[in-house]
C-alpha positions in Angstrom: 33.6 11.3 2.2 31.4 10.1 -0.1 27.0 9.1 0.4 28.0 6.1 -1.4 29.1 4.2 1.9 24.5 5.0 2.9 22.8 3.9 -0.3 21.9 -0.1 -0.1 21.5 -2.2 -3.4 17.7 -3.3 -1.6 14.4 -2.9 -3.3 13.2 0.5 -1.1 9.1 0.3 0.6 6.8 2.0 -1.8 4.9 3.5 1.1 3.7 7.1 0.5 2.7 7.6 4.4 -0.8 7.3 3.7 -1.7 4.4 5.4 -5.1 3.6 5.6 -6.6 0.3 5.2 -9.5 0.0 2.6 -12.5 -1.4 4.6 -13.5 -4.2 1.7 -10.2 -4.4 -0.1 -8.0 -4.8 3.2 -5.5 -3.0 0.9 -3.6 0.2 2.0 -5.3 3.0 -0.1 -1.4 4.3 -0.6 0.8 1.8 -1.4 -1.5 -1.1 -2.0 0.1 -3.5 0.0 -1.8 -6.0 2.5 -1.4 -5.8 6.6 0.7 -8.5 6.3 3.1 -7.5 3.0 3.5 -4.2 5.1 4.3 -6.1 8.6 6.8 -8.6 7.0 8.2 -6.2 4.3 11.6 -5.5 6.3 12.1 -9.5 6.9 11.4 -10.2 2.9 13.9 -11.3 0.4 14.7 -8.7 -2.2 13.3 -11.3 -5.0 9.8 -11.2 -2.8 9.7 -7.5 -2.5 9.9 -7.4 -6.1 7.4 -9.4 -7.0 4.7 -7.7 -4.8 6.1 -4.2 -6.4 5.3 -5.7 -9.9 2.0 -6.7 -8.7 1.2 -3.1 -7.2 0.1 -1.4 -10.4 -2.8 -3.8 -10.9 -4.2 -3.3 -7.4 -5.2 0.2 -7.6 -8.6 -0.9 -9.4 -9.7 -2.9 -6.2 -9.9 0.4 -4.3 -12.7 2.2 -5.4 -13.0 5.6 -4.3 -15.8 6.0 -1.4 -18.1 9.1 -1.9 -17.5 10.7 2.0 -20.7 11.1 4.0 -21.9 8.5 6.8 -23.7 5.8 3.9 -26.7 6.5 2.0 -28.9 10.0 2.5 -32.1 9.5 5.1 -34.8 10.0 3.1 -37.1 12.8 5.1 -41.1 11.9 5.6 
């Protein structure tokens, strides 16, 4: 028996399982996708899910890293 018969000819998620939502973007900070590329991915044609996986690479700049902390530092009077 051969793994063969398992592997599908489909373009695979490029999810990294680090799904969190960028606050301004509305962009998953690990795979770049939208809510909605990521709800519909498993109903979208192969030629659809190619397209948003060759528009990936260019939406990494949109996500600029946040600095941690709770917003700007309280001045003290």
């Amino acid at each position: 028996m051969t793994d063969d018969i398992w592997k599908r000819d489909e373009v695979q998620s490029p999810c990294v399982k680090i799904c969190v939502i960028h606050p301004d973007a509305r962009l998953c900070t690990g795979c770049f996708r939208s809510l909605d590329e990521i709800a519909e991915w498993s109903r979208m044609t192969p030629d659809t899910r190619r397209a948003i996986m060759d528009d990936l690479p260019s939406r990494a700049p949109l996500l600029q890293k946040r600095r941690g902390g709770r917003g700007r530092a309280r001045s003290v009077d």
